[in-house]
N, C-alpha and C positions, 0 to 999 in steps of 0.2 A: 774330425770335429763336426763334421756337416752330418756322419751319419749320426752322433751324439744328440746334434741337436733335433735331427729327425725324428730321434726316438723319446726324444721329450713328448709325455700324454697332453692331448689337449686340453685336460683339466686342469694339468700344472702350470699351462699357460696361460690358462684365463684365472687361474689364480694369482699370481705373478703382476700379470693385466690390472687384475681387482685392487692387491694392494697400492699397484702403485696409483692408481686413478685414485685413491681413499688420500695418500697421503698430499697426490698433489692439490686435493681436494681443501684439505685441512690446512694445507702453505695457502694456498687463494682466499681461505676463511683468517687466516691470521692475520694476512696481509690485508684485506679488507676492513676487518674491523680491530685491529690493534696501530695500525700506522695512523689513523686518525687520533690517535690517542699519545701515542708517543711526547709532542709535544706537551699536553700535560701534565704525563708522567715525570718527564723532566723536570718541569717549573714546581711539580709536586717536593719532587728529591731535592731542589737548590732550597726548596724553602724551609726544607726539613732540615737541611745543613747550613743554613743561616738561622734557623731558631736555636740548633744545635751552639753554634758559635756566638750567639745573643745571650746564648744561657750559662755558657760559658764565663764568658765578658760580664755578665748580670750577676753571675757567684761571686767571679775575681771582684767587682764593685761591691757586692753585699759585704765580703770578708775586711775589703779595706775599708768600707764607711764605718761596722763594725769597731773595727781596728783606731781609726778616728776617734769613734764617738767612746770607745776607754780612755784613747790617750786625749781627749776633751774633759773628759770625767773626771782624770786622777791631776789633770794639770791645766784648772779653768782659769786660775789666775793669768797662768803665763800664756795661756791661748790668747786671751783678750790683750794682750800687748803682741799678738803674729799676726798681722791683718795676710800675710800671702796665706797662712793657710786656712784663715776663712775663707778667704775668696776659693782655694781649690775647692774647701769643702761644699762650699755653694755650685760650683761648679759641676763637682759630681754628682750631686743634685740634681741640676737639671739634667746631667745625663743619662742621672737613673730614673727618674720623670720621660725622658725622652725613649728609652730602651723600655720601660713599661706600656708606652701609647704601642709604639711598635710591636713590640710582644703582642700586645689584643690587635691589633690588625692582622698581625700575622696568622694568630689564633684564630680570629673570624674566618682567614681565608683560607685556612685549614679545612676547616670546619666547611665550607658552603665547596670546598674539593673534594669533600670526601662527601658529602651529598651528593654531589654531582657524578662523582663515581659509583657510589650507590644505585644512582638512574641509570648511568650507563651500564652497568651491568644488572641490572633488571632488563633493562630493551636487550643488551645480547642473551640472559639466557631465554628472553621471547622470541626473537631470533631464532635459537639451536631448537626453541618447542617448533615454529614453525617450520623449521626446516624439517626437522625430521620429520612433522606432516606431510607436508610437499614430496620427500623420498618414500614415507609410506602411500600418500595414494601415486608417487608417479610408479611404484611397483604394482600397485593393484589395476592403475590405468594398462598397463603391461600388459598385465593378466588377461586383461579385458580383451585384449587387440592380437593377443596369441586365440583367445576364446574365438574371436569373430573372424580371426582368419582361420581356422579349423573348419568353421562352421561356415564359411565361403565355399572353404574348398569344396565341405559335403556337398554343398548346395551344388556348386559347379558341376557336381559328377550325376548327383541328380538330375539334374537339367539338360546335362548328356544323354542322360541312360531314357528321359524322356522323348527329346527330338528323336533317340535311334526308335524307341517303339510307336512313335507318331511317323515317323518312316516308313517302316513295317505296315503300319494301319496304314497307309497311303497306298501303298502299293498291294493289299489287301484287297482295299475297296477298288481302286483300279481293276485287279481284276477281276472280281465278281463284278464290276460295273461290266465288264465286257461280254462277263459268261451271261448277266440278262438281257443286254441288247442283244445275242446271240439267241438264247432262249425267246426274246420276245418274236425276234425275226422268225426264228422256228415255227411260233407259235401264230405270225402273222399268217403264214404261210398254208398250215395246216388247217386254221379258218377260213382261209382260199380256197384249199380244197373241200372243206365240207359244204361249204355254200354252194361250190362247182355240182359236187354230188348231190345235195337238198334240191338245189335247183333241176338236176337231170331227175331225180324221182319223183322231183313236183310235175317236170312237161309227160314226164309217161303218166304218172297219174290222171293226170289234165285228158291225153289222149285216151287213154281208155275207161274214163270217165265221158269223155265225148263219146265215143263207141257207145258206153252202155246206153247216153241219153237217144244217139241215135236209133236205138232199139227199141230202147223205150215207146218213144214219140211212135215209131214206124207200130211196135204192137196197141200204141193209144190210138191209132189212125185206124187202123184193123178193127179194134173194137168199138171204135164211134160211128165205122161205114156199117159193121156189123148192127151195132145200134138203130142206127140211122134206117137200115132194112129193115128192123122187128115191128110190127102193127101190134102189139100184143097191147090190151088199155093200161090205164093205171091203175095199179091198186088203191082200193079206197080208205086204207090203214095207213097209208104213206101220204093223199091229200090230206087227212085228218092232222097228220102230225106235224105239216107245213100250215095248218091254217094254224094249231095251238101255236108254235113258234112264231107267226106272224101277229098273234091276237095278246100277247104277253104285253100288259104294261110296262110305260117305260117315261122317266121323270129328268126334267132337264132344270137343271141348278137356274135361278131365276135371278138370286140378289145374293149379297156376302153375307156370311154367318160371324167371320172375326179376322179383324185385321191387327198387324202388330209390327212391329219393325225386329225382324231376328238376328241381322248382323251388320256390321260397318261397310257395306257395298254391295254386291252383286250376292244373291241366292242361287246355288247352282244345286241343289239338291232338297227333295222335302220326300219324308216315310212316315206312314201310320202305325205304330207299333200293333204288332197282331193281337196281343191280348188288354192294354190296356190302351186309353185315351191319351196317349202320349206322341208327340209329333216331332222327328228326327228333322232335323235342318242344318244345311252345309255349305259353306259359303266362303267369298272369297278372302274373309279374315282367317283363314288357317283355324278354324273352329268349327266342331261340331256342338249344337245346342239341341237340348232336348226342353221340349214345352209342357204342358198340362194343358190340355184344352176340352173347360168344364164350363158350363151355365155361356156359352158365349162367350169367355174371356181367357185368356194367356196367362200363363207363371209357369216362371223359368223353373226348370227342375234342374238344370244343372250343365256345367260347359267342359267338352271333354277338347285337350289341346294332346299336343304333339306332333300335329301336322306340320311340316316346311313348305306348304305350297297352298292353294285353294282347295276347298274339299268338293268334288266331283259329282259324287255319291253317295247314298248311305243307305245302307240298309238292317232289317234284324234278321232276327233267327226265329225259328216256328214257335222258341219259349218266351220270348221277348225279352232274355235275358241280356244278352250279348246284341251290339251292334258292329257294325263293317263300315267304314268308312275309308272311299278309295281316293287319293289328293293326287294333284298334279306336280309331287316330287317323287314320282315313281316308285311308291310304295302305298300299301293299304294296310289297315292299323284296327287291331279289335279293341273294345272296351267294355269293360261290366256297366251294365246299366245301374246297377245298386249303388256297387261304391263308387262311379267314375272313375276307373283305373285302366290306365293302359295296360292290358292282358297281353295281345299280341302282336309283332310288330315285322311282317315278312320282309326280308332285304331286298333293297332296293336292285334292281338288272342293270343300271347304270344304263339306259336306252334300250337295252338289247330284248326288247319285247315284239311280240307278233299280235297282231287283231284276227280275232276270229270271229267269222261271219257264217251265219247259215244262210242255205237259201232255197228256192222251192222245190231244184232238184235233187232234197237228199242229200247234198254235201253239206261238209264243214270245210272251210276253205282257210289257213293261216297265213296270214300276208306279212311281211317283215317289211316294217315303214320306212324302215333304212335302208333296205336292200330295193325295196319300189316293184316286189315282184310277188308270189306266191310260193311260201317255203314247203307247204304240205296241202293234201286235200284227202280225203277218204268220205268212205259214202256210213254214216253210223247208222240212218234210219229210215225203216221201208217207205213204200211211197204212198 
């Protein structure tokens, strides 16, 4: 029997299951809304079966007052000498008087029961409407909550399968994090050495840049003793052209020509444009401005930005097209002079710049402000 009932499908069980939850469903609905009723279903039936036996009792009276009122009819002389059976007939009189009040009470209260049952069963089959609402959306509610638990689950696996790949990327970035602190160390290291090396080709430079000036000097020495010995006079083509160069006019600015306010603080830069009457100015509002300067007076021509720091410098070009303006965010920045457009704009070295200086001995010397030493020197031009 146990494997029998093993091999019952479990379809036929929750069928089985189904009906009987339906029926004991329907006993709880009977029980609920007919037991309150019982009571005057009853009182309904006694009065059904007391109208019954009034109506009765009301024919048996109609037949006999009937039955009277011939035998009154065929024998009036001799009724009127029977006083007992006026009196019954009066009697039954009142009682059929009496069984007619009762009759319409009865009948009213028939009547206001069966109204009454009427209502009642209006409100139950509102009842059976609402219920079966209530079953159709608690199955749709169902639906709902099979939907949102499916859609849980998805999520859940989702949200798995993300932590595993935010995992993944963790341990990704870990380690390239490590392959560029490795790279940069590499990289620190290998700028150690090139500085090691700039620096040894700067001190040989440096010496045999001394060497040469000590030759120098020694053959300048040679030929100034040599000088120094020659009595030969002077040529009178060579005083001529030292007194013309001494005898050249020469004019020294006396009062101002125009004054003007060109930016919000400090002016660190002013250019004459080479072809026209236009005057470049750079200053510490991160602005270059270009002026007009006619009859005496200023008007602005125009304001070229882009700079992140104070403008240093500025200069044109042989066309007087383009200007060069170098700021103190470590970059320097072309612009058309026509349209005021930033043309070009060199990246910035993030510090990593050297100052180059000449000087009388024929070198160019590069200094690295950060490093506080001399990175190159070479000699480009004769003496």
């Amino acid at each position: 029997m146990t494997s029998n009932e093993a091999g019952v499908p479990h379809a036929a069980r929750e069928d089985v299951n189904w009906r009987k939850d339906l029926i004991s469903q329907l006993r709880e609905r009977n029980k609920s809304q007919t037991n309150c009723f019982a009571d005057l279903i009853s009182l309904h039936n006694r009065l059904f079966e007391n109208a019954n036996t009034l109506r009765n009792a009301n024919m048996q009276l109609t037949i006999a007052n009937e039955t009277l009122r011939r035998e009154a009819a065929n024998g009036a002389i001799g009724m009127g000498g029977n006083p007992d059976l006026e009196g019954r007939l009066l009697k039954q009189a009142e009682e059929l008087a009496m069984l007619h009040k009762r009759k319409g009470e009865h009948t009213q209260q028939i009547v206001d029961l069966n109204n009454k049952l009427q209502a009642m069963t209006k409100e139950f089959q509102a009842k059976e409407i609402s219920l079966a609402e209530s079953l159709e959306a608690n199955a749709n509610l169902r639906l709902e909550i099979n939907k949102c638990n499916g859609k849980e689950k998805e999520l859940e696996s989702i949200n798995q399968m993300l932590k595993d790949e935010h995992q993944a990327l963790q341990l990704a970035f870990a380690s390239l994090e490590e392959k560029l602190r490795k790279t940069q160390e590499e990289n620190r290291q290998l700028i150690e050495r090139l500085i090691k090396y700039k620096a040894r080709d700067a001190e040989k430079m440096n010496e045999e840049n001394d060497n040469f000036l000590r030759k120098r000097q020694a053959r300048m020495q040679k030929e100034l003793e040599d000088a120094a010995r020659d009595t030969r006079p002077v040529s009178p083509d060579r005083s001529s052209l030292t007194e013309g160069i001494a005898g050249l006019p020469t004019a020294v600015p006396t009062n101002v020509s125009v004054t003007f306010s060109a930016h919000e603080g400090e002016v660190y830069a002013v250019k004459w444009s080479p072809t026209d009457r236009i005057v470049a100015t750079g200053g510490a509002d991160r602005k270059v401005k270009l002026w007009n300067i006619t009859k005496g007076t200023s008007e602005s021509k125009g304001i070229l930005v882009g700079s992140n720091a104070g403008v240093m410098s500025v200069d044109f070009d042989s066309t007087g097209t383009l200007i060069l303006g170098a700021s103190n965010d470590y970059a320097s920045r072309v612009w058309t002079v026509n349209d005021l457009r930033l043309k070009v704009r060199p990246e910035s070295r993030n510090g990593n710049e050297s100052l180059v200086s000449g000087k009388l001995d024929c070198r160019c010397i590069a200094t690295s402000p950060k490093m506080g030493k001399n990175v190159t020197a070479k000699t480009h031009y004769p003496a």
